[in-house]
C-alpha positions in Angstrom: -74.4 -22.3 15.8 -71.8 -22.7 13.3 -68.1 -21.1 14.7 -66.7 -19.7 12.0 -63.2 -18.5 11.2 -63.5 -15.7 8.6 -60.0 -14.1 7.0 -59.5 -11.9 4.0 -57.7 -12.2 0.8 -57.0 -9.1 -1.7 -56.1 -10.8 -5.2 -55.8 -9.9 -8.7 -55.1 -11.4 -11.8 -56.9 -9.6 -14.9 -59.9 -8.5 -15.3 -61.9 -8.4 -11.5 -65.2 -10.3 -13.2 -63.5 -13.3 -14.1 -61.5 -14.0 -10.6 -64.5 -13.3 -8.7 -66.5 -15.7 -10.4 -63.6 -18.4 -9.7 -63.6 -17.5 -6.2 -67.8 -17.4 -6.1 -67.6 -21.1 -6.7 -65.1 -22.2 -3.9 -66.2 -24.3 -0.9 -66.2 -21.9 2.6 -65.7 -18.0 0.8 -68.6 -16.0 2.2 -68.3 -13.0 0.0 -66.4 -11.4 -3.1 -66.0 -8.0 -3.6 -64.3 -6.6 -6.8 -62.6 -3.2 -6.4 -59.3 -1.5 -6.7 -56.1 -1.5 -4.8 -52.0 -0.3 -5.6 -52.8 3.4 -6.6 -51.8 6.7 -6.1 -54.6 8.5 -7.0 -56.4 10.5 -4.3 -60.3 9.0 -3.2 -62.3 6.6 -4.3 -61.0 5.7 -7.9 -64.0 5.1 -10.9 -63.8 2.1 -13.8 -63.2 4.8 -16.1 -60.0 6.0 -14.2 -58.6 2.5 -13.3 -59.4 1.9 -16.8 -57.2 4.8 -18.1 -53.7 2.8 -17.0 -53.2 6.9 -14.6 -54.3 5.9 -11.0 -52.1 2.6 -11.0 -54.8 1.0 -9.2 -55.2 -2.8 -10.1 -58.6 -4.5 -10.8 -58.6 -7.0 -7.8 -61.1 -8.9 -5.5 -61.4 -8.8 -2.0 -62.3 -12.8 -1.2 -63.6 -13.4 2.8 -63.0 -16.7 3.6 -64.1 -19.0 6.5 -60.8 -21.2 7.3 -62.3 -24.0 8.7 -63.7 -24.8 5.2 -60.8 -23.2 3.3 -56.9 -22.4 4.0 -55.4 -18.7 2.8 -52.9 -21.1 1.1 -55.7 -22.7 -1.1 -57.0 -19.3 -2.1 -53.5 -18.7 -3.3 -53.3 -21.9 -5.2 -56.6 -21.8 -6.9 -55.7 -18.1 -7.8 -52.5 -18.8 -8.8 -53.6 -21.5 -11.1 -56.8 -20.2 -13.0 -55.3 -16.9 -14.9 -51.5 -16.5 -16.4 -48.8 -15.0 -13.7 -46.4 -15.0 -16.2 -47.4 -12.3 -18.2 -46.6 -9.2 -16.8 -49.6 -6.2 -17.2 -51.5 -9.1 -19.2 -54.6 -11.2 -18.9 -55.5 -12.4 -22.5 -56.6 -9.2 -24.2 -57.0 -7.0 -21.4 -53.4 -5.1 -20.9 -52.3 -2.6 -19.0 -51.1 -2.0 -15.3 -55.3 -2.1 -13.9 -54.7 -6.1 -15.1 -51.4 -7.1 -13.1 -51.1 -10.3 -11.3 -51.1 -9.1 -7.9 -51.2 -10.6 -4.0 -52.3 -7.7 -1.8 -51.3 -9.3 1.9 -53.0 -8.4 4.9 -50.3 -9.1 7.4 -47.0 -11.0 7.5 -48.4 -14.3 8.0 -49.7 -13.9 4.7 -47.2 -12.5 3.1 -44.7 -15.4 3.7 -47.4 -17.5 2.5 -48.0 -15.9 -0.7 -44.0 -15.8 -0.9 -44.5 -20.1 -0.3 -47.1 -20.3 -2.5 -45.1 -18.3 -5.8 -42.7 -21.0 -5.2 -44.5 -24.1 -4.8 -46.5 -23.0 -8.1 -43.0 -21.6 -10.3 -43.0 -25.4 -11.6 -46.2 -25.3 -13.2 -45.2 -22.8 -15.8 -42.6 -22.8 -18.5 -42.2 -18.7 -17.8 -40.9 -17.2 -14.9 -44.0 -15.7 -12.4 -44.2 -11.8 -12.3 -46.9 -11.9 -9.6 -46.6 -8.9 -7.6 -46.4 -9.5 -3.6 -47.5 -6.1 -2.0 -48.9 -4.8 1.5 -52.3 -3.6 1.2 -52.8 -0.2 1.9 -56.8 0.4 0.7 -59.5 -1.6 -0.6 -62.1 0.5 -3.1 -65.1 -1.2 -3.4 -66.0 -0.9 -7.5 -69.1 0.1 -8.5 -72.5 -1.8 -7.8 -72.8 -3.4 -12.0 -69.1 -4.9 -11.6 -70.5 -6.9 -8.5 -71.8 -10.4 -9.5 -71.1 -9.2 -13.2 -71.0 -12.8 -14.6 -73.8 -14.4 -12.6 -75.7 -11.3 -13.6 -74.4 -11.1 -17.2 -73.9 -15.0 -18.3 -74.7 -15.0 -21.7 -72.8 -11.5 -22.4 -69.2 -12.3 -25.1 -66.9 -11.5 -22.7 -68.8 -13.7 -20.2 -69.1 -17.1 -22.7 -65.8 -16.4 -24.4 -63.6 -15.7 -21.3 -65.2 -16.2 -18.1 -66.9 -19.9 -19.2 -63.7 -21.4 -20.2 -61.9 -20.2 -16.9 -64.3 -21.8 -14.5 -64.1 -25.1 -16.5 -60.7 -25.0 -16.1 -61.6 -24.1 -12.1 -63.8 -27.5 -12.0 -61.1 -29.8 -13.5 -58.3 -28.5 -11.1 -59.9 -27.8 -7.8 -62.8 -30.1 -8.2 -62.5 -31.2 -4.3 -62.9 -27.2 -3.5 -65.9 -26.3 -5.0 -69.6 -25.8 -3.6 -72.0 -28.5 -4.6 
């Protein structure tokens, strides 16, 4: 029997299909979820209303994590480091408020880490970081074809023009973090 330490971590950085198919290939992450969080719109927000920029909801993941195989601070690193936090309300094409660079922190502990984290990684990049660092309030799961989306959809554009070229760039900097 295999103890395991499982924690949670509510990212986003863009589009939701590309970070959960970083976070998909990291050693010791049991599951990832995309869905919404950061709204103000009453219930259970659709794609299409995310989409329209009204709810203020961004596209994030919900990553659980075992910690014996994986720290919360390597989650932040890897995220940190495989989509731009210097552009504010931008992931490549994809613009608006849904695509924000956000850390949704699920207690204190992880806040200050998150706060560690935007520091340690401010050298990296020649732009300042806009990453927002919020509480989370609520988790909406997305809808059942935005789970898996680029394990299910590979050879889609978006999925060999966008997604492809992030998880190289995954396997060159985190090599020593990925399944096998």
């Amino acid at each position: 029997m295999i103890n395991k330490n499982l924690e949670i971590a509510t990212v986003g950085g863009g589009c939701f299909w590309c970070t959960e198919a970083v976070f998909q290939e990291i050693k010791g992450v049991e599951t990832v979820f995309s869905g919404y969080s950061g709204g103000n719109a009453p219930g259970h927000p659709t794609y299409r209303e995310v989409c329209s920029g009204l709810t203020g909801h961004a596209e994030v993941v919900q990553i659980t994590f075992d910690t014996n195989l994986i720290s919360y601070e390597d989650i932040l690193v890897i995220f940190m480091t495989t989509h731009d936090p210097t552009t504010l309300n931008r992931q490549g094409g994809d613009h608006g408020t849904q695509y924000r660079s956000v850390i949704f922190y699920h207690d204190e502990n992880q806040k200050e880490m998150a706060e560690t984290v935007l520091n340690k990684v401010a050298s990296y990049y020649d732009d300042p970081i806009v990453t927002e660092i919020s509480a989370l309030e609520t988790f909406y799961k997305a809808e059942d074809y935005h789970q898996n989306y680029y394990r299910n959809n590979t050879t889609e554009g978006y999925c060999s023009f966008v997604i492809t070229p992030k998880l190289s760039k995954l396997r060159k900097l985190h090599a020593d973090k990925l399944n096998k």
